[in-house]
C-alpha positions in Angstrom: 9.2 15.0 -7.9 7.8 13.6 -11.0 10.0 13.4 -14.1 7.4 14.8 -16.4 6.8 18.0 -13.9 10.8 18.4 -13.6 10.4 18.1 -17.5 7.7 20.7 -18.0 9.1 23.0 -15.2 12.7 23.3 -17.2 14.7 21.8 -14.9 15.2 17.9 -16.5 15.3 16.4 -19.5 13.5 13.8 -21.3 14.4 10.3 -21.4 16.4 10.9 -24.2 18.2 13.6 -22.0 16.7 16.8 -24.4 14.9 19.5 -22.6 11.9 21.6 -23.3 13.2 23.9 -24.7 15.2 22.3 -26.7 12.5 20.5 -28.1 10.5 23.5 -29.2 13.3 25.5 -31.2 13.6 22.0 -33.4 12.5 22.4 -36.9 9.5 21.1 -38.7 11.1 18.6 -40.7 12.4 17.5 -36.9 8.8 17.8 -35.8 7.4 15.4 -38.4 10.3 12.2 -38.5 11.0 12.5 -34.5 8.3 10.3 -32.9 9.1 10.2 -29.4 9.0 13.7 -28.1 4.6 13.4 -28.0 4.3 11.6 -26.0 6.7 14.4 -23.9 4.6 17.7 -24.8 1.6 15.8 -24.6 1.2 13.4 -22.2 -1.9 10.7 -21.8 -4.0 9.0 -19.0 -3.3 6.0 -21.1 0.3 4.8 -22.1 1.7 5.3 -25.2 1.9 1.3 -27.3 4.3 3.3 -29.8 6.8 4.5 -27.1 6.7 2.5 -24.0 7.9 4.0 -20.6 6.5 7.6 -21.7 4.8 9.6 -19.2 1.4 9.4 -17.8 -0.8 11.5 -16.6 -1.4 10.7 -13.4 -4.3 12.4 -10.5 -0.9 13.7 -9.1 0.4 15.4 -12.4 -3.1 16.8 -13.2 -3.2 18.4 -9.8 0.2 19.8 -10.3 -0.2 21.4 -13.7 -3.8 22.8 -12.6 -1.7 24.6 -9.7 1.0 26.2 -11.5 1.1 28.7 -13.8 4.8 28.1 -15.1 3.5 24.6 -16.1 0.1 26.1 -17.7 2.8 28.7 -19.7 5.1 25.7 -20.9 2.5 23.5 -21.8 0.5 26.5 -24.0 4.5 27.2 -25.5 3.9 23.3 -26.7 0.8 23.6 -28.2 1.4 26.7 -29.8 4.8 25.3 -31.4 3.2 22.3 -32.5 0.3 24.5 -34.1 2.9 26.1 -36.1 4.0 22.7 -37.2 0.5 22.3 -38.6 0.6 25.6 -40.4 -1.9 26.8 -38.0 -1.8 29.6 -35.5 -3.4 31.2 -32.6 -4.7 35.1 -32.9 -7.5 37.6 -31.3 -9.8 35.6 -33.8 -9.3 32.1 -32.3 -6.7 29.7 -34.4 -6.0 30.0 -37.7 -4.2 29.2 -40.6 -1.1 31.1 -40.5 1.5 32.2 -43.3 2.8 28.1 -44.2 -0.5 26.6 -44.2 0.2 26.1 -48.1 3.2 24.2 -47.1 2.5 22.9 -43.8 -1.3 20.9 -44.6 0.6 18.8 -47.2 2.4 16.9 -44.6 -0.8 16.2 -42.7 -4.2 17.7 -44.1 -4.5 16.5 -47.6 -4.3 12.3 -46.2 -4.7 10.8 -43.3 -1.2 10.2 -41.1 0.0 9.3 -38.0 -0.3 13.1 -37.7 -4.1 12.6 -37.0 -2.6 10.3 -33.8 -0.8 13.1 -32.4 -3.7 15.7 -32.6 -5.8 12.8 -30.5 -3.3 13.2 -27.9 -2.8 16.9 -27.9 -6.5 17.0 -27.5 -6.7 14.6 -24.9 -3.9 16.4 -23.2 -5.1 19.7 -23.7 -8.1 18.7 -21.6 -6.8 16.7 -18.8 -4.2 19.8 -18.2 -6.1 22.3 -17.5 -6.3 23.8 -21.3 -9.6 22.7 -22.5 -10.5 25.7 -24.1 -7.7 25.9 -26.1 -8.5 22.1 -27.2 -11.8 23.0 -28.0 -10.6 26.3 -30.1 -8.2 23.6 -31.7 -10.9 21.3 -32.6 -13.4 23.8 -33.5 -10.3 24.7 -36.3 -10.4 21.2 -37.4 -14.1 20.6 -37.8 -13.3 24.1 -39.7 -10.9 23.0 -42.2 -12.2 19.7 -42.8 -15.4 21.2 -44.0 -14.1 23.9 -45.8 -11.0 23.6 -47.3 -9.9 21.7 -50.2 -7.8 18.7 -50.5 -9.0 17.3 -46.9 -7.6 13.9 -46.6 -8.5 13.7 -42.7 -10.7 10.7 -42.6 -14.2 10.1 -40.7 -12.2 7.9 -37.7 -9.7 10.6 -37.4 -12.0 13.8 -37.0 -14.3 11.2 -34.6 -11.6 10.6 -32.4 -10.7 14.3 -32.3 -14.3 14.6 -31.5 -14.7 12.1 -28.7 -11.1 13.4 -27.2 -12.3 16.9 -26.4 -16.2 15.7 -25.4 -15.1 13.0 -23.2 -13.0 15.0 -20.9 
């Protein structure tokens, strides 16, 4: 079997030999200087130039995760951990900016980062996984807060890649 299915099933760890679960109960401040577990959650069609031998997101894998609910459950536990790491969070009103927003959008919102890289591919993934609604909710939030709030650092590539991730899928 796959090692990104055994991965997202539970059963088999990374290639750094940490598990799924072990990944999500890591802190923020783990979240932000750790840059090899994104590739992990959030796998691509195309390979990752930062970290090579991640996973891709193969015909195979996309068939498998649009299959199985256990796979649909742990990726959605991925996205919404990682929406917590943006100070964001999901409710009966869609995603939102949760409690640490104040705190959280000054480690990615108020200037463009490598953060705006990782929401690409959790987009991307999002899409090709079987959770495009929730990618479009996602980016529908973005479009929100760049327009709205103040402080937005998020620059015009950024939100047009966001926007090309979730339309070209």
């Amino acid at each position: 079997m796959n090692p990104l299915i055994l991965f997202y099933i539970g059963s088999h760890p990374d290639n750094r030999g940490r598990t799924l679960s072990k990944i999500l109960q890591q802190d923020d401040c783990w979240f932000e200087v750790a840059h090899d577990y994104i590739q992990w959650l959030f796998p691509n069609e195309e390979k990752s130039r930062i970290t090579p031998g991640s996973p891709t997101i193969t015909a195979e894998i996309k068939k498998e995760f649009m299959s199985d609910e256990i796979l649909q459950q742990h990726l959605r536990a991925s996205f919404y951990r990682i929406l917590v790491f943006y100070g964001l969070t999901i409710t009966d009103r869609g995603i939102v900016k949760s409690d640490n927003w104040e705190n959280r959008k000054l480690n990615w919102f108020i200037e463009d980062t490598h953060n705006n890289s990782r929401i690409t591919r959790i987009l991307k993934c999002l899409c090709a996984l079987g959770l495009k609604n929730e990618a479009l909710q996602f980016h529908h939030t973005l479009v929100d807060l760049v327009q709205n709030e103040k402080d937005c650092g998020i620059g015009k590539v950024a939100q047009q890649y966001w926007a090309e991730a979730v339309c070209n899928s």
